[in-house]
C-alpha positions in Angstrom: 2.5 -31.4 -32.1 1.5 -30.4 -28.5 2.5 -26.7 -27.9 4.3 -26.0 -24.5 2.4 -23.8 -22.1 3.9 -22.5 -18.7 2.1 -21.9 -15.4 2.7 -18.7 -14.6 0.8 -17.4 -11.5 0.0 -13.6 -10.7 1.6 -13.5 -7.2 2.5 -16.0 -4.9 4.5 -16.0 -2.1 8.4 -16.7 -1.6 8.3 -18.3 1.2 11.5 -20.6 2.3 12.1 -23.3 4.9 13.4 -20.3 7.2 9.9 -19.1 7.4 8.5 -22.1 8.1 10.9 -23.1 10.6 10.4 -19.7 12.3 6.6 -20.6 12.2 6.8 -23.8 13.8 9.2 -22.2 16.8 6.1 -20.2 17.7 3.9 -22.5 17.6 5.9 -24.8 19.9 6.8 -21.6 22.1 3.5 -21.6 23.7 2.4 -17.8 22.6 0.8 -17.2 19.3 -1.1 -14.1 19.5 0.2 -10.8 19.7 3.7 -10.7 22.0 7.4 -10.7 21.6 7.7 -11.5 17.9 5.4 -8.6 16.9 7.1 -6.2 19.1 10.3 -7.1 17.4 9.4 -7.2 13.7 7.9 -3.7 14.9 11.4 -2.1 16.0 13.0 -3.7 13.2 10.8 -2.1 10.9 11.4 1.5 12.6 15.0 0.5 11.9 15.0 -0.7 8.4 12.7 2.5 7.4 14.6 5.2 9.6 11.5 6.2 12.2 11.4 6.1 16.1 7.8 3.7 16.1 6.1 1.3 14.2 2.9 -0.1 14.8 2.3 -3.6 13.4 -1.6 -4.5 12.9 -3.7 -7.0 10.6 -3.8 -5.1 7.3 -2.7 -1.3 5.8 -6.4 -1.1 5.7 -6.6 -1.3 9.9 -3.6 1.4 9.7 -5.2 3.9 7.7 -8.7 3.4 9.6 -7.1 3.5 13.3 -5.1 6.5 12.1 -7.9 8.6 10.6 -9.9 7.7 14.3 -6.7 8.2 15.9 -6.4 11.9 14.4 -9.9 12.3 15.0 -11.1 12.8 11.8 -15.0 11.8 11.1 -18.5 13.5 10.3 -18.5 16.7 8.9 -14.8 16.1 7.3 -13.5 15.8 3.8 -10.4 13.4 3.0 -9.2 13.3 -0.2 -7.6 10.5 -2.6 -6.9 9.3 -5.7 -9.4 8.2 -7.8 -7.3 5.5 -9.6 -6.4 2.9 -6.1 -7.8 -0.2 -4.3 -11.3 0.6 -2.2 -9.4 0.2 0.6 -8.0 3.4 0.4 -11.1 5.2 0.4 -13.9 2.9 2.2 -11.9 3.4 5.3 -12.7 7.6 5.2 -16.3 6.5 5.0 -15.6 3.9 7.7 -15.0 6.6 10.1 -18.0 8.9 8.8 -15.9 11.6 6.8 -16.7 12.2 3.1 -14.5 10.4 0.0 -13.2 13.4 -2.2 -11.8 11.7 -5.0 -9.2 13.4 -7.6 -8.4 12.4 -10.9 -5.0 10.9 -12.0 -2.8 13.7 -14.2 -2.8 12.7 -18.0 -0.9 9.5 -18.8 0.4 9.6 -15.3 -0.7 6.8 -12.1 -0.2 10.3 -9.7 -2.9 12.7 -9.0 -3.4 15.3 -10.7 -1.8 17.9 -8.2 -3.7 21.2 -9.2 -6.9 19.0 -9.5 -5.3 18.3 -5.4 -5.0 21.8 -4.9 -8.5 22.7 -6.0 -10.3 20.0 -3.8 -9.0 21.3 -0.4 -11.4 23.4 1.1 -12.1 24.3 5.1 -13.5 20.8 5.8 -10.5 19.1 4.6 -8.2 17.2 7.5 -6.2 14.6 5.6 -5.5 13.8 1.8 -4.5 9.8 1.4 -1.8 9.4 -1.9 -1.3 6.2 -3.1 2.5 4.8 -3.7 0.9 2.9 -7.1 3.0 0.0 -7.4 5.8 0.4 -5.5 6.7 4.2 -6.9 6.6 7.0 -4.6 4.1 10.3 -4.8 5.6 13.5 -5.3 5.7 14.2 -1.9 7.4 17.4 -2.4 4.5 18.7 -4.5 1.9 17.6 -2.2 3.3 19.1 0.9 3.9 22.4 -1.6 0.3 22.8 -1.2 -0.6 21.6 2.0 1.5 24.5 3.3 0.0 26.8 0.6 -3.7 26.3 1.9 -2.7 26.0 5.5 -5.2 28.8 6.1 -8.2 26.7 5.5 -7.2 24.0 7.9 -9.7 24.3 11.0 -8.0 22.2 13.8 -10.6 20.0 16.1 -8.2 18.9 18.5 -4.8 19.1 20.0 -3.4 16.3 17.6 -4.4 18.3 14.8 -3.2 21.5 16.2 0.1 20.1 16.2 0.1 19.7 12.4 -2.0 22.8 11.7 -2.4 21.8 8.2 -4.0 19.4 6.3 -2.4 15.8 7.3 -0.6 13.5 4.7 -1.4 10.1 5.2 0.5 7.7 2.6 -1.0 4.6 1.3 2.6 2.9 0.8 0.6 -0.8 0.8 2.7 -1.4 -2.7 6.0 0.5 -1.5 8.0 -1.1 1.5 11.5 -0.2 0.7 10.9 2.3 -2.1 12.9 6.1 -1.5 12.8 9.1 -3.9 14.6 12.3 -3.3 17.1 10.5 -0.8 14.1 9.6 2.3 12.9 6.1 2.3 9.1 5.5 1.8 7.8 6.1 5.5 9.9 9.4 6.1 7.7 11.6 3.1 4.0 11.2 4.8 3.2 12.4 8.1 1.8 8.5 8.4 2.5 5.8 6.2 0.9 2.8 5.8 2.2 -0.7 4.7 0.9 -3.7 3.9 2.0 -7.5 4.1 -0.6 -9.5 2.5 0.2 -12.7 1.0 0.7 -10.6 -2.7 3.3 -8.1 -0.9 6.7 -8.4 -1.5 7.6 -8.8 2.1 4.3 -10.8 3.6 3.0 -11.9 6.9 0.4 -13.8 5.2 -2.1 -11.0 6.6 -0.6 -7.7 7.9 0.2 -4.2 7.9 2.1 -1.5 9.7 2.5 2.0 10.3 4.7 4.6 10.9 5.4 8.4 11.2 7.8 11.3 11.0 10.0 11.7 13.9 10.2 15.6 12.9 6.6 16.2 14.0 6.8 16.8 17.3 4.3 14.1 17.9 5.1 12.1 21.5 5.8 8.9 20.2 5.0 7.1 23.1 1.6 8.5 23.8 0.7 8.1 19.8 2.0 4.0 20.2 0.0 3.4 22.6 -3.7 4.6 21.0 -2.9 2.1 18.4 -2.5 -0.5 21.1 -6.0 1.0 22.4 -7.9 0.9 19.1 -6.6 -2.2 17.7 -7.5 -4.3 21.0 -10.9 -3.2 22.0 -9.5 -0.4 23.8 -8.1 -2.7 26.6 -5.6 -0.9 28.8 -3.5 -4.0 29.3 -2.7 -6.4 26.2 -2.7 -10.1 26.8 1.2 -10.5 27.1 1.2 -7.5 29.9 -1.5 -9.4 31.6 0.1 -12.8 31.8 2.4 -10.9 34.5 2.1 -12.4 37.8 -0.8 -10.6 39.2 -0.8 -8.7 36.7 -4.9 -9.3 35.2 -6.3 -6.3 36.3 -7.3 -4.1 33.4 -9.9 -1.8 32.4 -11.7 -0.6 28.5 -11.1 3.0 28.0 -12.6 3.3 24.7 -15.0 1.1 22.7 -12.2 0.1 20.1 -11.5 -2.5 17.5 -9.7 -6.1 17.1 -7.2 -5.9 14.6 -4.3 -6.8 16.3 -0.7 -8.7 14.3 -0.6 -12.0 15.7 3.3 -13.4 16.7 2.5 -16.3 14.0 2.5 -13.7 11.3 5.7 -12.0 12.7 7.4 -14.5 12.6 6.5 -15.2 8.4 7.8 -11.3 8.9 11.3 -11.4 10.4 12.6 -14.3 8.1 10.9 -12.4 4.9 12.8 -9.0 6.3 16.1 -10.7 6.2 15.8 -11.4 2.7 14.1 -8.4 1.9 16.9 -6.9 0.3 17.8 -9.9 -2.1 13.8 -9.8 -3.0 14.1 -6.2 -4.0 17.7 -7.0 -6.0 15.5 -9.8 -8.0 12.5 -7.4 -8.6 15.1 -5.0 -10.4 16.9 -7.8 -12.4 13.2 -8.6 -13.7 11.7 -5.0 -14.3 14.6 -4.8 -16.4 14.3 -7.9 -18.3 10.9 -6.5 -19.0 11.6 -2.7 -20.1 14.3 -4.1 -22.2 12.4 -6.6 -24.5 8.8 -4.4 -24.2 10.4 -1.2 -25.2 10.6 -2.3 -29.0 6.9 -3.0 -29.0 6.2 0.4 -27.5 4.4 -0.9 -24.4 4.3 1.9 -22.3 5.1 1.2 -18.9 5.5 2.7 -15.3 9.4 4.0 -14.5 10.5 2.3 -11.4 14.2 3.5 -11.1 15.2 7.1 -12.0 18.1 8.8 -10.6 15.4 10.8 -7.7 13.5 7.5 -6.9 14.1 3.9 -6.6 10.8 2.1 -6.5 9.9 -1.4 -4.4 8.8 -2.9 -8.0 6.1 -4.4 -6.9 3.7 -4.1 -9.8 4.7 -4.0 -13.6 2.0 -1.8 -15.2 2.1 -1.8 -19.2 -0.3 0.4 -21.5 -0.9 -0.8 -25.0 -1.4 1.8 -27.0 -4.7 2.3 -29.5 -6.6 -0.1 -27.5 -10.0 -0.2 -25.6 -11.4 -2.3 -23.0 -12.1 -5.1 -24.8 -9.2 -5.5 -26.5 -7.0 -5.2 -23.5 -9.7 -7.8 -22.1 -8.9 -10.5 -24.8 -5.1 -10.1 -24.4 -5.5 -10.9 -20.6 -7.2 -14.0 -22.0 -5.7 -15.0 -24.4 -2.4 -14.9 -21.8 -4.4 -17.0 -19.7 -4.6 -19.8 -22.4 -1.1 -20.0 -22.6 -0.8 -19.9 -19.1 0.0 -16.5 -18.0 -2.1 -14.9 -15.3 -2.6 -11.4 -15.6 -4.4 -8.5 -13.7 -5.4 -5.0 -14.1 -4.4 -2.1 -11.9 -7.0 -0.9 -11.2 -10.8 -0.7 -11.7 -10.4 3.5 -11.2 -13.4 3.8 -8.1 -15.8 5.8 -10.0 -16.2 2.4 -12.0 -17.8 0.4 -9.2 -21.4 0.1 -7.6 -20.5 1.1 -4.1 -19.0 4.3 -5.4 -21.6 4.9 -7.9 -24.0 5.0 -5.1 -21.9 7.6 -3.2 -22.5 9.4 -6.4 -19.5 9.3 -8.3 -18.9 9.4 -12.1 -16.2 7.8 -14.3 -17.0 11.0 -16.7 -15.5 12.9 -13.8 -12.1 10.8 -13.9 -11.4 11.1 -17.7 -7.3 10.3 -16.8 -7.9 7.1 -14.3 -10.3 5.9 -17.1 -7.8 6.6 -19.7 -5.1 4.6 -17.6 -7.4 1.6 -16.8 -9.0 1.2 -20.4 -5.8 0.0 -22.2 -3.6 -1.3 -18.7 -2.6 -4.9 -18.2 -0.7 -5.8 -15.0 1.9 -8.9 -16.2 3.6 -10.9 -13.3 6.0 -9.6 -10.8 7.3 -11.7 -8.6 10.5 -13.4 -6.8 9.9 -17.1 -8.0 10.2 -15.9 -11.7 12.8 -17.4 -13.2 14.9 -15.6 -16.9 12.8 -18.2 -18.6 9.4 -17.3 -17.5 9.8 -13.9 -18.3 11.3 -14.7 -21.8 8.1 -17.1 -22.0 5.5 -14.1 -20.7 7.5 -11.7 -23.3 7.2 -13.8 -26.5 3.5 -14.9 -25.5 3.0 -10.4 -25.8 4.7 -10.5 -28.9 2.7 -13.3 -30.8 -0.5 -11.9 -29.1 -0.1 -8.3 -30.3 1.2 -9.3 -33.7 -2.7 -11.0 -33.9 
């Protein structure tokens, strides 16, 4: 008798017929790169997330980088960041020259260890990157506890950083659009916050990423919108829809900037996904819970998503299984894979991997991220679940731990 096996993908994207009608208007419309559409899913994502700006821009990873140059951190700095995230949280302070000071995770816990956070600022220190780990906000409240306790150490090297007069607090929110704990919505807790819409996101552009700041910072928003318009197009003082103006083709390179610019093709994948993005998050819940309710019995650890101080996006469902190593939790991810069920792991802590070990970093260092990442499996999250794939992934656990 054949057994029945599902095909349960990691990720993909929701995307409707409204998306890719929306897609084919721009095409038709004659202007594809950046223009109206991006300046629109920009002020509707200051809206939906309470700011005066957004910045839209071709990946959280072009965000954090234009934001760190923007700030005018480089050579001779020290950011830090957690030691348990994606490379692109770090790589970009060693894009701009500054040196990666990574902290350990707390014990049984995807947040940094703050004390460890505490200990690692030091004069040279301009910014510290968190990471909103699967959709779950930092403790901001904590972190900005001791910025402002070692604001004496922080040496300003410019007017922007004068303004702060502290170490900055950059969040890398790429998992948590929509998330809020302690009553502000992820965006209004960082000084900066950066989002991404890759194609795994909940709310995509295909490519894409945004970011945002405090409107209590005394920053001129104005001024601040328009270096990101500067560094992400080659530091052009004219973009290409200001140009088609008639006469209007004069322009002139203040800077030696970068490309990384949101096209209106991927805004427009951005507005359609925004109007659902509230029935996205609704169906995330509905399936975090199915999970939590039928894992708990097998004591499979998992991250909290929804407490009464924090509501998370839920866009990754972490487990820990308990009294396992590596290899184990390496076979299980297999042996999902058989039946059809494709798992990840979140994540390979950066000590772990060559281009870190060459900056000279080691995993003995990070005894908590290696702790989290030796027995973590990431199971599928996603809005074209349906009840019965999750009942499928949950009974495909079960037999698989029984073994």
């Amino acid at each position: 008798m054949k057994t029945f096996t599902r095909n349960i993908p990691f990720s993909p994207p929701d995307i409707t017929d409204a998306e890719i009608e929306e897609v084919i208007k721009t095409l038709k419309s004659g202007w594809i790169t950046t223009g109206r559409k991006t300046k629109e899913l920009e002020k509707r994502i200051a809206n939906y997330v309470g700011v005066n700006k957004a910045v839209c821009l071709n990946s959280a990873t072009a965000a954090m980088e234009l934001t760190l140059r923007i700030l005018g951190i480089g050579p001779g700095d020290e950011v830090i960041t957690s030691a348990y995230t994606y490379t692109a949280t770090a790589a970009v302070i060693n894009h701009v020259g500054a040196k990666i000071i990574l902290v350990d995770n707390a014990p049984d816990s995807f947040e940094m260890d703050y004390s460890k956070l505490s200990e690692a600022i030091t004069e040279k220190t301009k910014a510290i990157i968190s990471v909103d780990l699967a959709g779950k906000m930092c403790d901001y409240d904590a972190i900005f506890e001791i910025v402002e306790n070692k604001k004496s150490l922080f040496n300003a090297k410019n007017e922007l950083q004068l303004i702060f007069n502290r170490v900055i607090v950059m969040s890398d929110s790429a998992h948590a659009f929509g998330a809020e704990r302690n009553s502000r919505k992820c965006g209004q807790a960082g000084d900066f916050t950066c989002f991404s819409f890759h194609a795994v996101k909940n709310l995509t552009t295909a490519e894409g990423g945004a970011v945002v700041w405090r409107n209590d910072l005394g920053l001129d928003d104005e001024w601040l919108y328009k270096q990101y318009m500067l560094y992400s197009l080659h530091g052009q003082s004219k973009d290409a829809l200001t140009k088609t103006e008639k006469g209007a083709w004069e322009y002139d390179i203040v800077n030696l900037a970068y490309k990384c610019n949101m096209t209106d093709i991927m805004a427009a994948i951005g507005l359609i996904q925004l109007d659902r993005y509230e029935g996205l998050l609704s169906r995330r819940k509905e399936i975090i819970e199915m999970y939590d309710k039928a894992l708990m019995p097998l004591e499979i650890h998992s991250l909290q998503h929804y407490q009464e101080d924090f509501t998370s996006s839920g866009h990754l469902y972490l487990t820990r299984i308990p009294g396992i190593e590596e290899a184990e939790r390496n076979n299980i991810i297999f042996r999902l894979a058989e039946a059809g069920i494709a798992c990840n792991v979140h994540y390979k802590p950066l000590p772990l991997l060559t281009a870190y070990k060459n900056l000279g970093f080691n995993i003995k260092d990070y005894p908590n991220a290696f702790s989290l990442y030796r027995n973590e499996i990431t199971l599928p999250l996603h809005t074209l679940l349906i009840d019965e794939d999750v009942e499928y992934i949950v009974g495909k656990m079960k037999e698989i731990l029984k073994k």
